[in-house]
C-alpha positions as CSV (number, residue, x, y, z in Angstrom):
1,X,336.2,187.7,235.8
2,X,336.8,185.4,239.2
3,X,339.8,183.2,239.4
4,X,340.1,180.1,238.5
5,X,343.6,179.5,240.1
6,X,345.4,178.8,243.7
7,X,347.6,181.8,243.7
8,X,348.0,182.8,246.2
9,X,345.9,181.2,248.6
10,X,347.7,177.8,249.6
11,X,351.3,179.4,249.5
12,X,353.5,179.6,252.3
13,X,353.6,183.4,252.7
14,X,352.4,185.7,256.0
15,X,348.7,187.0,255.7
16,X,349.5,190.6,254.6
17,X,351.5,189.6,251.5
18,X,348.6,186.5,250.9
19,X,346.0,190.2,251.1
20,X,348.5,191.9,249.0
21,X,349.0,189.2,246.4
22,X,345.3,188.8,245.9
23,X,344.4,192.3,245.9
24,X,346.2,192.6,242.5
25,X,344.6,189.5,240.9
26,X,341.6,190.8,241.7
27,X,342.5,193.8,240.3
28,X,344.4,192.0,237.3
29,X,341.3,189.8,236.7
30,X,339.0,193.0,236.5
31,X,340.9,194.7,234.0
32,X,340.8,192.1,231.6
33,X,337.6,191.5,232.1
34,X,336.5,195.1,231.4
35,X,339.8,195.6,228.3
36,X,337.4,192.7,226.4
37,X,334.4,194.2,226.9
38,X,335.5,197.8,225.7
39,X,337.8,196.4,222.5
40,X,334.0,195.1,221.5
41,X,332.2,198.0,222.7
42,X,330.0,195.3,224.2
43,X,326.0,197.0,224.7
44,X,325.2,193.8,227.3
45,X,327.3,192.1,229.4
46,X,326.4,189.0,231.5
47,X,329.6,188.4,233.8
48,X,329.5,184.5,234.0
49,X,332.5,183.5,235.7
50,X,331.7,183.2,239.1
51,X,333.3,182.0,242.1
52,X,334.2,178.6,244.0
53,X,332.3,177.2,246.5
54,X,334.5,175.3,249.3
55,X,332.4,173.6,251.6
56,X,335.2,171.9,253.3
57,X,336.2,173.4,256.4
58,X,340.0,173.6,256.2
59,X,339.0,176.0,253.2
60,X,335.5,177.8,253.9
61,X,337.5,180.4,254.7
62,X,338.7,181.2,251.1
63,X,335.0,181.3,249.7
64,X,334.4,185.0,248.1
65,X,337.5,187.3,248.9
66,X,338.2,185.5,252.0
67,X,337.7,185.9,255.6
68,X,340.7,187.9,256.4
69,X,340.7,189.5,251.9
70,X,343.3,186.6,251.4
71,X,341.6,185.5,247.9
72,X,341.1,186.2,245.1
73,X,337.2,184.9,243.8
74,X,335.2,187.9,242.9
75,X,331.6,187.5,242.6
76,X,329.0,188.4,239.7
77,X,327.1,191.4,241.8
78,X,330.6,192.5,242.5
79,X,332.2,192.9,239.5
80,X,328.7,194.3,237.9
81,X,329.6,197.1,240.6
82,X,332.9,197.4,239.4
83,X,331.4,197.5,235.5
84,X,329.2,200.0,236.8
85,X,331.2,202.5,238.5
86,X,334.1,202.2,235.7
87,X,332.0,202.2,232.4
88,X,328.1,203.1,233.1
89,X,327.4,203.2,229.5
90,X,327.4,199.3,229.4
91,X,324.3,197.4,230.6
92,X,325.4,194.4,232.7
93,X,323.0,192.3,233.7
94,X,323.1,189.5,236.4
95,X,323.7,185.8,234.8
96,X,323.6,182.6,237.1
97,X,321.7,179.1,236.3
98,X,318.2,179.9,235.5
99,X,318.4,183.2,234.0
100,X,317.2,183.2,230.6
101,X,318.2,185.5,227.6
102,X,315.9,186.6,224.9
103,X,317.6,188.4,222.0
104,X,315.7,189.6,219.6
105,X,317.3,191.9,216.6
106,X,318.9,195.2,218.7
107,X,316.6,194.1,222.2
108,X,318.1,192.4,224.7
109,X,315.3,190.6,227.6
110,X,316.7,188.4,230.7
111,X,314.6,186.7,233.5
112,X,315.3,184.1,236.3
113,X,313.2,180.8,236.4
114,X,315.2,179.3,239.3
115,X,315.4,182.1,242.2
116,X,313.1,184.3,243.8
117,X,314.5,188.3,244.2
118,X,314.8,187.3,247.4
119,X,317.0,184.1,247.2
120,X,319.2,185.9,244.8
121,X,319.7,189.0,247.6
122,X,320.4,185.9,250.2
123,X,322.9,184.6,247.9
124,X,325.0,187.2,247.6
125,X,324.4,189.4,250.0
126,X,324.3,187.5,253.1
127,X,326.9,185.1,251.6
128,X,328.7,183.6,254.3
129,X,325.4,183.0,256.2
130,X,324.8,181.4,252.6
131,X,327.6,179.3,252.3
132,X,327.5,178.0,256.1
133,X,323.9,176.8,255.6
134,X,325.3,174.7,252.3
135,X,328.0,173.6,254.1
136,X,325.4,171.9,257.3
137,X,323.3,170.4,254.0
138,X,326.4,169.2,252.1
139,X,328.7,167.4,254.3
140,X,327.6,163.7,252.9
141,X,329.0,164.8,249.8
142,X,332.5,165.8,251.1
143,X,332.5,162.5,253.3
144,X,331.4,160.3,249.9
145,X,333.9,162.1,247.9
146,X,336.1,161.5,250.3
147,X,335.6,157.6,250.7
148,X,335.9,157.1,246.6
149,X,339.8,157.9,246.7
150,X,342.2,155.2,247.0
151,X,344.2,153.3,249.7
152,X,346.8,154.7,250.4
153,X,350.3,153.6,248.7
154,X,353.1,152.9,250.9
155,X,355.6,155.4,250.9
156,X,357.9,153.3,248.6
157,X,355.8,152.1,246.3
158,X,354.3,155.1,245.8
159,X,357.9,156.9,244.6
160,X,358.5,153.6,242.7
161,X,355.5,154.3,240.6
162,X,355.9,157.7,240.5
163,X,359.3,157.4,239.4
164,X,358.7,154.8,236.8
165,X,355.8,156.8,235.2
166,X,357.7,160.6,235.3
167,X,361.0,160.1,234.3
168,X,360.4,158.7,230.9
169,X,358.6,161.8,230.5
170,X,361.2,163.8,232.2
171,X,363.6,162.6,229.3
172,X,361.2,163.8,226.6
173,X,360.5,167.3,227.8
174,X,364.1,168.9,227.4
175,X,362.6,172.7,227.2
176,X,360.4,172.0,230.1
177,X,363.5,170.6,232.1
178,X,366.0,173.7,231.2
179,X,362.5,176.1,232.3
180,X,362.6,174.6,235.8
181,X,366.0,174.6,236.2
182,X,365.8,172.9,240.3
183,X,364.6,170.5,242.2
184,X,361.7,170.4,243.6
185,X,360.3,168.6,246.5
186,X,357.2,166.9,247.2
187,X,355.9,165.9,250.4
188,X,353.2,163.3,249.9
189,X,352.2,162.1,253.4
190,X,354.8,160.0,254.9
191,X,356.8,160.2,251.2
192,X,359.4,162.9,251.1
193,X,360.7,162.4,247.6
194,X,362.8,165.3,244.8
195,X,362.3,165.5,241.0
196,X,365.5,166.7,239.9
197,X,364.2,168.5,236.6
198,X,367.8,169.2,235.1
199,X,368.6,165.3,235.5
200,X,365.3,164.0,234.6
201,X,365.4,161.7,237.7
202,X,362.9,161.4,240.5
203,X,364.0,160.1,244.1
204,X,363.9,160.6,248.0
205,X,364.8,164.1,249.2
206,X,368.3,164.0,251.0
207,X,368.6,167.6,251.4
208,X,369.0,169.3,248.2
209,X,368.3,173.0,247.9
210,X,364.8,173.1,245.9
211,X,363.1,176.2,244.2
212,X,359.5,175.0,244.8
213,X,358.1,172.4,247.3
214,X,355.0,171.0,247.4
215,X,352.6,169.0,250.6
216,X,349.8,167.0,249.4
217,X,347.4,164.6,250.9
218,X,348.6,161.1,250.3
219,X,344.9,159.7,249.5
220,X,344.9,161.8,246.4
221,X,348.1,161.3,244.8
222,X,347.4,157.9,245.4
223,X,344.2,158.2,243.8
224,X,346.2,159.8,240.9
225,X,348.9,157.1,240.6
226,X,345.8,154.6,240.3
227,X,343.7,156.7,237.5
228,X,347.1,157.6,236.1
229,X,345.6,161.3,236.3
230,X,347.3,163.1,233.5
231,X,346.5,166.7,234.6
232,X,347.5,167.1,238.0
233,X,346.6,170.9,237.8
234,X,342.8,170.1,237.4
235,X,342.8,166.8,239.5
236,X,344.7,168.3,242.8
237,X,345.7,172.0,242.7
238,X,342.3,173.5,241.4
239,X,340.7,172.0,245.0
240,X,343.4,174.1,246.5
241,X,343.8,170.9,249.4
242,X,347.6,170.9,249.3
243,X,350.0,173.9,250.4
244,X,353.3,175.2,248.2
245,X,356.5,177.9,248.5
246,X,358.8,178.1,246.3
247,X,361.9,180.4,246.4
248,X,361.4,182.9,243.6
249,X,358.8,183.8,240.8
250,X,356.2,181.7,239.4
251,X,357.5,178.7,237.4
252,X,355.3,178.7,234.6
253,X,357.1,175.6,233.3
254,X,356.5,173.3,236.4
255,X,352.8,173.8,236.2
256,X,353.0,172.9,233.0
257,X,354.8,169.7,233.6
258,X,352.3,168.5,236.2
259,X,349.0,169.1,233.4
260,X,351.1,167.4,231.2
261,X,352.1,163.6,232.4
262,X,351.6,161.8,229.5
263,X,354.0,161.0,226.3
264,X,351.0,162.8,224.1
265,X,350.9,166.2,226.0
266,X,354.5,166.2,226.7
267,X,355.6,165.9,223.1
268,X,352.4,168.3,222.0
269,X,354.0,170.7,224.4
270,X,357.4,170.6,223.8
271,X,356.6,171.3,220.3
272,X,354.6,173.9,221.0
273,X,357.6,175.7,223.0
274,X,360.0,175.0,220.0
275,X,357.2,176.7,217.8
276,X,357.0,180.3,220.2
277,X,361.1,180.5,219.8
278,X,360.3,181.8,215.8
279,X,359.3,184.9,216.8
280,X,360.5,186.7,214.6
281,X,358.3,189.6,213.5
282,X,358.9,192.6,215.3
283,X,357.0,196.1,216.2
284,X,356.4,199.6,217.4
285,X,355.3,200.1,221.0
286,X,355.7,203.2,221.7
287,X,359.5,204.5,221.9
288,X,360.3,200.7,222.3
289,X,361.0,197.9,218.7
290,X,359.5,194.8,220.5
291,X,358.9,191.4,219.0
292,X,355.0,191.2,218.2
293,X,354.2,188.3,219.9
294,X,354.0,187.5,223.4
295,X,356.6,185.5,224.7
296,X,353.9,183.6,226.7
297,X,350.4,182.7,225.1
298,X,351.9,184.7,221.9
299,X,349.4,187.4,222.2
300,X,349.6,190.2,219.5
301,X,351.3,192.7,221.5
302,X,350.2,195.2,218.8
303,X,346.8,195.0,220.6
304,X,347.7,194.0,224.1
305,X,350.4,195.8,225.3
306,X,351.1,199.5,226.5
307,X,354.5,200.3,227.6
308,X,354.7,202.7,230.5
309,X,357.9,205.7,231.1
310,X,359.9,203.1,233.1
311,X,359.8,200.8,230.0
312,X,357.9,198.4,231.4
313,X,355.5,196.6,229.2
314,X,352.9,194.8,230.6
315,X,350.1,192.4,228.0
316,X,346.9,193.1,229.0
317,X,345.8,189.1,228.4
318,X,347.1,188.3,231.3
319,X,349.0,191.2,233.5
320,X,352.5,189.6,232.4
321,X,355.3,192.4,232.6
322,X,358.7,192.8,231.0
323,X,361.3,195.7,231.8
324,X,362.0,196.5,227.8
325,X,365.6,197.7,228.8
326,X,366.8,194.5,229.6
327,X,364.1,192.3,227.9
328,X,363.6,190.3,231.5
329,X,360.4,188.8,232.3
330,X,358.9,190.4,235.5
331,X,356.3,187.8,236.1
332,X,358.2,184.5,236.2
333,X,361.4,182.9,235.2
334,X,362.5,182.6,231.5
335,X,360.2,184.5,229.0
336,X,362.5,187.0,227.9
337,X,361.5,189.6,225.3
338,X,363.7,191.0,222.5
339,X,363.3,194.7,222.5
340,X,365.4,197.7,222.3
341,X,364.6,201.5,222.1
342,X,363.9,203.3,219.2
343,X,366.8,205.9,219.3
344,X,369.0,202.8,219.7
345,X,367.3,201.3,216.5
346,X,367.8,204.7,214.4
347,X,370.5,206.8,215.6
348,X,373.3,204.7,214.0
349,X,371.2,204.1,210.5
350,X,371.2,207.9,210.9
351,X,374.4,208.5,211.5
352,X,375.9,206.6,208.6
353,X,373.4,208.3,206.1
354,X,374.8,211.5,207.4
């Protein structure tokens, strides 16, 4: 039920949209939480997601739901609340290292080996006085971490090597390439460089009008380049120490790129999308014929979507929303849906048996 994502934290937008933005994947992030645990009727539930800690202090302040509510990383006691208030009938218990569960035919026991009643009420409900006191004990770690990246690559050789390991992959990932659709632009410490997705080239930016742009420390992506890190998304973004904008919705396709920089994933991927084009079974949503599958993760929409009176449907797995009269994705770009209204369906099948 908490986050595990950088939206929309490290994005280039003024505080009240950042509060805004993360208000709703908070609230997104409950809902699906609480739409699994009433499909199963679920007696106990042990929320076990919980948050980030950032020690560092260019990002203590996004620990929890942020200094200022600019985050999104809602905690166990919280969303227990939230359980609780919502859906009383179900008995949520607290689950963090060291609680135990005993199940035992229809009973359900739980106790904590680890933490006192009194530690537990320190961690979470004095949490930034918390947090602060880890941060004091912890800074060795940040400053070893730290000192186990690599040198620094020189601007050029850095988008040499960049170059020479992306665009091979560039060429292989035709449906990721026509998803992006731009340029966009990395700033990597003294590097200022474009990958031009619809050319499969990579290069130095001169200018060019770009739909996302990223700034990252140079010491990791070097450290990257030297592991020949596959998954950027897990390696860089998930520590949330780099910034982004972008000009327009959420690219799902670019994120995908940057998990995916080998020939293996690319091609696995790439296959994948061909596969989620043959879609070709199609259902009833309420006054709407939609295809049954989700154009994103393919979800059965049968069981994950409600359509509203605007015709918006929206899949409960992850808060993605189409407007059914046009079939446009809401959330990002591409995705499309192929719907159509039932009266459009019917009427003319009437019409000529009349």
């Amino acid at each position: 039920m908490s986050g595990a994502i950088w939206w929309p934290m490290v994005y280039d937008l003024p505080l009240d949209a950042k509060q805004n933005f993360a208000r709703l994947k908070r609230e997104a992030q409950n809902k699906r939480a609480m739409y699994y645990i009433e499909k199963v009727d679920a007696p106990h539930v042990f929320p076990m997601a919980g948050p980030p800690m950032f020690l560092r202090d260019d990002l203590f302040d996004f620990n929890g739901l942020g200094k200022n509510g600019e985050s999104i990383f809602t905690d166990q006691k919280q969303f227990l609340a939230h359980m609780k208030e919502l859906a009383p009938q179900y008995d949520g218990q607290l689950f963090i290292p060291g609680t135990v569960v005993t199940v035992d035919g229809g009973a359900v026991t739980s106790e904590q080996t680890l933490y006192s009643e009194a530690e537990i009420a320190h961690i979470f409900d004095e949490k930034w006085d918390y947090l602060e006191e880890q941060r004091l004990s912890r800074q060795q770690e940040i400053r070893d971490e730290e000192a186990s990246r690599a040198e620094i690559i020189p601007p050029a050789e850095m988008l040499e090597a960049i170059k020479n390991w992306w665009e091979p992959l560039l060429k292989k990932s035709r449906t990721i390439r026509l998803g992006v659709g731009g340029c966009v632009r990395f700033r990597i410490g003294e590097l200022d460089m474009v990958v031009d997705f619809p050319r499969a080239k990579v290069r130095e930016y001169a200018g060019e009008e770009c739909i996302y742009w990223y700034t990252i420390p140079a010491d990791l992506v070097s450290t990257n380049i030297v592991d020949h890190e596959i998954d950027w998304s897990n390696s860089i973004f998930l520590s949330m120490q780099f910034s982004v904008g972008r000009s327009g919705k959420f690219n799902e396709f670019l994120t995908t790129f940057l998990k995916c920089l080998s020939v293996d994933r690319i091609e696995y991927v790439e296959n994948w999308y061909q596969e989620q084009t043959d879609q070709t079974e199609d259902t009833e949503i309420g006054d709407w014929v939609v295809q049954r599958r989700c154009p994103h993760l393919r979800a059965d929409l049968t069981r994950t979507g409600t359509v509203d009176d605007d015709g918006i449907l929206t899949c409960s797995m992850h808060d993605w929303k189409w407007d059914l009269k046009t079939g446009r994705c809401l959330s990002t770009a591409g995705h499309a849906i192929r719907s159509s209204k039932i009266d459009d369906v019917t009427d003319p099948v009437l019409q000529e048996a009349s």
